[in-house]
N, CA, C and O atoms as CSV, one atom per row, in Angstrom:
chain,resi,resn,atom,element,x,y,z
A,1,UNK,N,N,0.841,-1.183,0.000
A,1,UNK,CA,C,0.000,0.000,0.000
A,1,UNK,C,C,0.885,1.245,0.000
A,1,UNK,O,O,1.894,1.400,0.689
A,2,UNK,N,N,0.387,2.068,-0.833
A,2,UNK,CA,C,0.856,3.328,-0.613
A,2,UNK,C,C,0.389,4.526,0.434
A,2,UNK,O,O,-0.800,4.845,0.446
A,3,UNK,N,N,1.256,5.133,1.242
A,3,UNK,CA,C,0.464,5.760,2.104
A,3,UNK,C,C,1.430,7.556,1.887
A,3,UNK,O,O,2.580,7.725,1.483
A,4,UNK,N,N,0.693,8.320,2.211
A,4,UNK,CA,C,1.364,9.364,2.239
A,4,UNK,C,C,2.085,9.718,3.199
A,4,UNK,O,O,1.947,9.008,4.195
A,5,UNK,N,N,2.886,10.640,3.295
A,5,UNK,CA,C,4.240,11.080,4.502
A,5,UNK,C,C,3.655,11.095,5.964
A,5,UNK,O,O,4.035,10.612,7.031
A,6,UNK,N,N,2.662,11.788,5.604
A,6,UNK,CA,C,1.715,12.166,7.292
A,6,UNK,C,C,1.001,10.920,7.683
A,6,UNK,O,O,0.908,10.621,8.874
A,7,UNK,N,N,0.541,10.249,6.836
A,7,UNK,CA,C,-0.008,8.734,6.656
A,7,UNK,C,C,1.059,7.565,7.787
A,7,UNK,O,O,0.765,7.020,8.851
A,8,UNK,N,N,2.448,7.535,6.892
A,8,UNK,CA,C,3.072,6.918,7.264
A,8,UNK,C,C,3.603,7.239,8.582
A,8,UNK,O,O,3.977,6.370,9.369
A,9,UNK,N,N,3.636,8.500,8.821
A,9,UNK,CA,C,4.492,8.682,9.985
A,9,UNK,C,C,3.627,8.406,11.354
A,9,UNK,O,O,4.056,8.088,12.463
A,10,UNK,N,N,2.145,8.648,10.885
A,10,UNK,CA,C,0.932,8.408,12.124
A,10,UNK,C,C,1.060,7.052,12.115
A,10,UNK,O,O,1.349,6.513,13.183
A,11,UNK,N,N,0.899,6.351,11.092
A,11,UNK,CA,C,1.249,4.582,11.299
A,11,UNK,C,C,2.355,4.491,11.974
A,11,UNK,O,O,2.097,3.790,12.953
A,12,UNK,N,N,3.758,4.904,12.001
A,12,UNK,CA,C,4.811,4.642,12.932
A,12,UNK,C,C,4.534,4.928,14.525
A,12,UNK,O,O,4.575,4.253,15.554
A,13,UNK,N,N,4.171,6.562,14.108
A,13,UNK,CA,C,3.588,6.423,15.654
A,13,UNK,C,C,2.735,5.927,16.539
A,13,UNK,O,O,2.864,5.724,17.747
A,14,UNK,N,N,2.091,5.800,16.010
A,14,UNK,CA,C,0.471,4.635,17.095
A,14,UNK,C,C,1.249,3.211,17.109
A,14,UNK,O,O,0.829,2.434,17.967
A,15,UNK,N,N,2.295,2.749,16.314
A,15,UNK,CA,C,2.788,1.393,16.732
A,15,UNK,C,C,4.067,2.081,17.646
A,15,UNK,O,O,4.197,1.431,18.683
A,16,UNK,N,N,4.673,2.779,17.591
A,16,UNK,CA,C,5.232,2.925,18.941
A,16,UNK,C,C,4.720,3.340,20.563
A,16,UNK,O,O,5.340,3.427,21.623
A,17,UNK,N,N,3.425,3.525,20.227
A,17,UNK,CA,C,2.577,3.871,21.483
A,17,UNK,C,C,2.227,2.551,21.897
A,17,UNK,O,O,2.127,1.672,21.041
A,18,UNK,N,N,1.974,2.237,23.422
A,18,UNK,CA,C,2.461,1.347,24.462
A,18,UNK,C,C,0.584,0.728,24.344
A,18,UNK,O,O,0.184,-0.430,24.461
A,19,UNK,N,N,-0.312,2.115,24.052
A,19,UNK,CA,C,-1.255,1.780,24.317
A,19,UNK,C,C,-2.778,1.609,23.107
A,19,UNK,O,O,-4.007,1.574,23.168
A,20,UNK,N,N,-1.759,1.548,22.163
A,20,UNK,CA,C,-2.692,1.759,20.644
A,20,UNK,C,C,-2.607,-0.032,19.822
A,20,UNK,O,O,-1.730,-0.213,18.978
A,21,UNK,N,N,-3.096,-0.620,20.004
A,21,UNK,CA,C,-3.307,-2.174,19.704
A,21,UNK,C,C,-3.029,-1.816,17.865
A,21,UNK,O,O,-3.236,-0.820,17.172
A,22,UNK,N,N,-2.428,-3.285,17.566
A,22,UNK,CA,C,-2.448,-3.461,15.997
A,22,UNK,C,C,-3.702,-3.417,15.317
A,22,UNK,O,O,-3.660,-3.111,14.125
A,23,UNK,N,N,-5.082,-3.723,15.964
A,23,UNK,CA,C,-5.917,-3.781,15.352
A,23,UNK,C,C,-6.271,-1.823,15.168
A,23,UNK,O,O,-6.470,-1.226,14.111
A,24,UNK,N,N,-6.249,-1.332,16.352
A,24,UNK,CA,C,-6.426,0.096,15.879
A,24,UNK,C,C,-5.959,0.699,14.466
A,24,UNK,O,O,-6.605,1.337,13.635
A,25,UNK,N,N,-4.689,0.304,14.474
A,25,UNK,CA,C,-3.865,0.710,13.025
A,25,UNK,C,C,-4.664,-0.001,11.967
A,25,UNK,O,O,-4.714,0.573,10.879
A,26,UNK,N,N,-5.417,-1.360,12.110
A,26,UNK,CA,C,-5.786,-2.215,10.844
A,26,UNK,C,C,-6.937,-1.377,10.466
A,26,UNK,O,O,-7.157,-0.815,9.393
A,27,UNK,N,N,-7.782,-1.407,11.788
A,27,UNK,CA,C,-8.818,-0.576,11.544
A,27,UNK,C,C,-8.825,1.207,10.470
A,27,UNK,O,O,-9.559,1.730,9.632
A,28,UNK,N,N,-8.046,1.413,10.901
A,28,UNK,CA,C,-7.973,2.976,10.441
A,28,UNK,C,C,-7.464,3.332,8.815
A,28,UNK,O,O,-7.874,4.082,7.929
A,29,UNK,N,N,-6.114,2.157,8.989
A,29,UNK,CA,C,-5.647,1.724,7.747
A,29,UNK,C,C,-5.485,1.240,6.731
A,29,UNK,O,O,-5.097,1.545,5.603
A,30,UNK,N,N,-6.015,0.000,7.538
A,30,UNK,CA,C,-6.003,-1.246,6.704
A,30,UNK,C,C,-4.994,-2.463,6.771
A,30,UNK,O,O,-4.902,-3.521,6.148
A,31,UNK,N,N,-4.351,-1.928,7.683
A,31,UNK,CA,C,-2.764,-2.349,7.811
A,31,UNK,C,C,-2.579,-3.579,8.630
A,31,UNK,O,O,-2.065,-3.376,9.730
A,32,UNK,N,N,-2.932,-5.003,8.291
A,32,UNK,CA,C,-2.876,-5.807,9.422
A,32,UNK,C,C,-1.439,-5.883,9.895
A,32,UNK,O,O,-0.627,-5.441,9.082
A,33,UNK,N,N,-0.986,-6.315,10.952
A,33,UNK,CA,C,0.114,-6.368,12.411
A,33,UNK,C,C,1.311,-6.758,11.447
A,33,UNK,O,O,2.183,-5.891,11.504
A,34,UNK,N,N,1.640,-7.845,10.537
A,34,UNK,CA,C,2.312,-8.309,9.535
A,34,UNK,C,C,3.090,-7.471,8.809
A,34,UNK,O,O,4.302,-7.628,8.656
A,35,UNK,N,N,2.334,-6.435,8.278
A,35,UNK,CA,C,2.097,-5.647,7.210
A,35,UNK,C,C,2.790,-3.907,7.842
A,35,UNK,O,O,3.558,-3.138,7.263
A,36,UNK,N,N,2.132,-3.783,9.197
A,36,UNK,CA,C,2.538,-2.406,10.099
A,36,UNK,C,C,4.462,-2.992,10.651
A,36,UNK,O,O,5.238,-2.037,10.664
A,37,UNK,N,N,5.024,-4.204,10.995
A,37,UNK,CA,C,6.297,-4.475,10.555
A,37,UNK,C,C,6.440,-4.759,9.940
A,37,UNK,O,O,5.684,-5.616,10.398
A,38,UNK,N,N,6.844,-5.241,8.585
A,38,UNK,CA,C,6.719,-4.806,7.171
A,38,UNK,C,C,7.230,-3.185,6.974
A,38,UNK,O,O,8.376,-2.943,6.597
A,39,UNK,N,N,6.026,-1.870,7.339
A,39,UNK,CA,C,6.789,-1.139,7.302
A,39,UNK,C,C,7.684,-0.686,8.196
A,39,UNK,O,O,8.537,0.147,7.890
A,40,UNK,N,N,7.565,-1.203,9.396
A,40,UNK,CA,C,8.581,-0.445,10.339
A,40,UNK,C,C,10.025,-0.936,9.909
A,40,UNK,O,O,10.868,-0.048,9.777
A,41,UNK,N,N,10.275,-1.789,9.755
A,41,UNK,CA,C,11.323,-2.334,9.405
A,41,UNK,C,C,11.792,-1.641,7.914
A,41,UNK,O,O,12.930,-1.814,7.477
A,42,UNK,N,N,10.804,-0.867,7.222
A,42,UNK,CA,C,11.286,-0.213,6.242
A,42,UNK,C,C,11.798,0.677,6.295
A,42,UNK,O,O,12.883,1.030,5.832
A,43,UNK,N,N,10.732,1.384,7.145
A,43,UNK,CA,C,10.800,3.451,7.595
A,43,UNK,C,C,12.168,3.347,8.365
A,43,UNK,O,O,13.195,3.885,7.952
A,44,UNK,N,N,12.070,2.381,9.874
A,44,UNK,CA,C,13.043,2.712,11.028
A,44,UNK,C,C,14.692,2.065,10.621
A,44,UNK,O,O,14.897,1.228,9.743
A,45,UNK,N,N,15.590,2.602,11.371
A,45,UNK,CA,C,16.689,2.435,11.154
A,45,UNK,C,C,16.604,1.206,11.854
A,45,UNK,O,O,15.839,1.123,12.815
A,46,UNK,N,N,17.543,-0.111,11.365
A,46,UNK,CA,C,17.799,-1.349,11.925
A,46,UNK,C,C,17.795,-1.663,13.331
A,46,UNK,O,O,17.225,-2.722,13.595
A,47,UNK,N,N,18.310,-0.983,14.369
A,47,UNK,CA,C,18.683,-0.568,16.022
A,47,UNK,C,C,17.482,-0.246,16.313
A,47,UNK,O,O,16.860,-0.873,17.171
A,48,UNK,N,N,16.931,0.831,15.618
A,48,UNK,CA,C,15.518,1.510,16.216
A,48,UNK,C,C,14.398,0.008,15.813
A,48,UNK,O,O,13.854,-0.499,16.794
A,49,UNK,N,N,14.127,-0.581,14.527
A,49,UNK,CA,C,13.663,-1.548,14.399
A,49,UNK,C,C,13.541,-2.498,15.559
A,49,UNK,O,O,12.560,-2.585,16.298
A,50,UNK,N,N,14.806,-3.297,15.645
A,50,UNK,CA,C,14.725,-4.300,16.893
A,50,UNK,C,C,14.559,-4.430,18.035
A,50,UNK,O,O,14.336,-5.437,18.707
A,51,UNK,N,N,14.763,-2.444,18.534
A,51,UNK,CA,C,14.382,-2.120,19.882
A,51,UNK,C,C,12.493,-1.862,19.557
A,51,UNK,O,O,11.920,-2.648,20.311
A,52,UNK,N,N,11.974,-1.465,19.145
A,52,UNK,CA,C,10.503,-1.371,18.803
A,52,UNK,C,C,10.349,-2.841,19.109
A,52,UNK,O,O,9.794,-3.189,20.151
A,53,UNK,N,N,10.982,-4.021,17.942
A,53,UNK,CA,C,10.089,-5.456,18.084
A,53,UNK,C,C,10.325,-5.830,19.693
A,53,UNK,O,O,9.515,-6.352,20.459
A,54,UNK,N,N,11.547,-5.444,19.934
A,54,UNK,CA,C,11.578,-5.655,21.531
A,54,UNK,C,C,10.448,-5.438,22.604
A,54,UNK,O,O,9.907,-6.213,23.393
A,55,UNK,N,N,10.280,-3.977,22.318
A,55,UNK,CA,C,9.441,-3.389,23.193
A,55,UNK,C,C,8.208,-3.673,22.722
A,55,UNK,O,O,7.380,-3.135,23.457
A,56,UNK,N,N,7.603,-4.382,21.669
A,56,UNK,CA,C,6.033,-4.725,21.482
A,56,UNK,C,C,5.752,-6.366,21.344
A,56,UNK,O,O,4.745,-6.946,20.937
A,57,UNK,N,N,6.739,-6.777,21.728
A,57,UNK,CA,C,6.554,-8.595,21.595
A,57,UNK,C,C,6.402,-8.599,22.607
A,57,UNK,O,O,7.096,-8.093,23.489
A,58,UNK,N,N,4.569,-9.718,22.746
A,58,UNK,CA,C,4.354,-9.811,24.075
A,58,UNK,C,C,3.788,-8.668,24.654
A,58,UNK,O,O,2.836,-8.959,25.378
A,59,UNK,N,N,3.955,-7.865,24.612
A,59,UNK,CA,C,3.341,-6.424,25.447
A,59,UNK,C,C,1.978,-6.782,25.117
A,59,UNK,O,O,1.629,-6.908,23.944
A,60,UNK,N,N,1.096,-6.972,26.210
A,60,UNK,CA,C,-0.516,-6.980,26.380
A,60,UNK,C,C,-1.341,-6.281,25.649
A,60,UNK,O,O,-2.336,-6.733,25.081
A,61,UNK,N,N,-0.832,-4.778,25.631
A,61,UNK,CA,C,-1.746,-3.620,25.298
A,61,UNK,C,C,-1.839,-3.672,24.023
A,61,UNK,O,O,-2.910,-3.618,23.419
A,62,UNK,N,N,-0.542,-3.801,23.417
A,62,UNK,CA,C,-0.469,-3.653,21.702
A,62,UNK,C,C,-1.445,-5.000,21.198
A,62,UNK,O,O,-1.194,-5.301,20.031
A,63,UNK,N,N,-2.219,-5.634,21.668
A,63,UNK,CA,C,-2.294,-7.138,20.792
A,63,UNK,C,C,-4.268,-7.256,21.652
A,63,UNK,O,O,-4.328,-8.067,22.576
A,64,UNK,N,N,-5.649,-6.487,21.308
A,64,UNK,CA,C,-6.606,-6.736,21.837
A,64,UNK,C,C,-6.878,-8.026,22.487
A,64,UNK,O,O,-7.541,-8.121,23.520
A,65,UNK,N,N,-6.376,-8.973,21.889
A,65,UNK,CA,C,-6.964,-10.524,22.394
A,65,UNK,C,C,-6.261,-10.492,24.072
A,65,UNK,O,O,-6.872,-11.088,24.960
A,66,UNK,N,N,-5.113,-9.845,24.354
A,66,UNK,CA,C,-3.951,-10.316,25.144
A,66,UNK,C,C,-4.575,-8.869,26.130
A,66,UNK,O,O,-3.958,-8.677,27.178
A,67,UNK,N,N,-5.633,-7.988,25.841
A,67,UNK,CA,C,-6.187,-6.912,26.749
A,67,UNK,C,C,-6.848,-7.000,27.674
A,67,UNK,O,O,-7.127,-8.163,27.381
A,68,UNK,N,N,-7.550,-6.801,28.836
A,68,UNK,CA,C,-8.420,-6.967,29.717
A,68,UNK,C,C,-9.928,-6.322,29.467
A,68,UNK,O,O,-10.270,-5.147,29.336
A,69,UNK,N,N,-10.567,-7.348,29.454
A,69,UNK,CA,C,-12.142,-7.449,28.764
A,69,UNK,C,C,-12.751,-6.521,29.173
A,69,UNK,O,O,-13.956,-6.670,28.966
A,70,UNK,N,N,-12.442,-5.382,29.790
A,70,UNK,CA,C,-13.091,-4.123,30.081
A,70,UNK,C,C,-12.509,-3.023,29.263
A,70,UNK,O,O,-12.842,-1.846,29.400
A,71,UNK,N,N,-11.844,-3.345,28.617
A,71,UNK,CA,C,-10.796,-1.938,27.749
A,71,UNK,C,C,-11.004,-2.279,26.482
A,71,UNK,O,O,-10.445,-3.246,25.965
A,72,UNK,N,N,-12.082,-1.279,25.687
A,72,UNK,CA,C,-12.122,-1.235,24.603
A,72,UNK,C,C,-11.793,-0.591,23.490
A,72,UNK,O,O,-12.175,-0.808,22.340
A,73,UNK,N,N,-10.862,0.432,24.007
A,73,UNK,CA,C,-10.448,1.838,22.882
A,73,UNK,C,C,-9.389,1.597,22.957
A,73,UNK,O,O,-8.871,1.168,23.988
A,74,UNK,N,N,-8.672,1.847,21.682
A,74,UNK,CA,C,-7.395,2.119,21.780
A,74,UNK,C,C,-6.456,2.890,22.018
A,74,UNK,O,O,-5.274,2.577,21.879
A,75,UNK,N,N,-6.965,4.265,22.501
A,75,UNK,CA,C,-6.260,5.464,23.174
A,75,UNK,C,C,-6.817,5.822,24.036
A,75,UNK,O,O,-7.816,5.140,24.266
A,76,UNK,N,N,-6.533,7.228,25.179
A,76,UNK,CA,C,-7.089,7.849,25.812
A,76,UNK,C,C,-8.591,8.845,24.503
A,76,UNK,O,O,-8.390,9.087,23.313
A,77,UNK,N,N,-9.657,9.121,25.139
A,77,UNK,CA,C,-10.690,9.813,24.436
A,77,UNK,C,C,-10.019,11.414,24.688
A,77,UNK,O,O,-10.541,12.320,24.038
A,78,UNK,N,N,-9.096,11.693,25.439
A,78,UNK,CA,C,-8.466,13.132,25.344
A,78,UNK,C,C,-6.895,13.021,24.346
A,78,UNK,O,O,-6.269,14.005,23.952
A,79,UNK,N,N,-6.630,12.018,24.174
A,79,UNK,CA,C,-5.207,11.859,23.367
A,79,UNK,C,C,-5.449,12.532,21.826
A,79,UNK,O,O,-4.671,13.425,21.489
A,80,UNK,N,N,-6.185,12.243,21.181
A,80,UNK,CA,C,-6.166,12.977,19.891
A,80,UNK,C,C,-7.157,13.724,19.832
A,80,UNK,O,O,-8.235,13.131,19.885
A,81,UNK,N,N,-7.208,15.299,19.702
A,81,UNK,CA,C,-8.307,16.115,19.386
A,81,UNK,C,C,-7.891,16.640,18.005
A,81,UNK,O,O,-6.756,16.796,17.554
A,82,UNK,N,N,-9.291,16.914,17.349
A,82,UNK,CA,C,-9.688,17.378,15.997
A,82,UNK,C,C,-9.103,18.784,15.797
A,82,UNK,O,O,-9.517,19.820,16.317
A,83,UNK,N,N,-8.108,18.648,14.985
A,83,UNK,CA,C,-7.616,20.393,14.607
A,83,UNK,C,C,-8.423,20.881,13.680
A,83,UNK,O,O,-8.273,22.034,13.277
């Protein structure tokens, strides 16, 4: 997929956030979990790459199934407001 600059860079960021699940990104994007590394591994420098897979393998929050059945959003409702 082609995505634009601002595109891509919001996809980098919500997968480096601790608290934004892969499905959020699929949802918005289209981008299943596969596919969102795929690009990280494109965009990020090699070091920055493996420290990211580090820090999201396993991590609960990033992965809905692995969430606690009361948490259904993927951000805070004050984290992104409409400019």
């Amino acid at each position: 997929m082609n995505f634009t600059e601002p595109d891509r860079s919001r996809i980098i960021e919500m997968a480096w956030e601790d608290r934004t699940p892969f499905e959020a990104i699929e949802a918005l994007y289209g981008l299943p979990e596969k596919d969102v590394i795929q690009l990280m591994r494109r965009e990020l420098k090699p070091r920055s790459f493996r420290l990211w897979r580090k820090r999201v393998s396993g991590r609960r929050t990033k992965h809905r199934a692995l969430r606690p059945a009361g948490v259904s959003r993927g951000y805070c409702p004050t984290q992104y407001k409409h400019q």
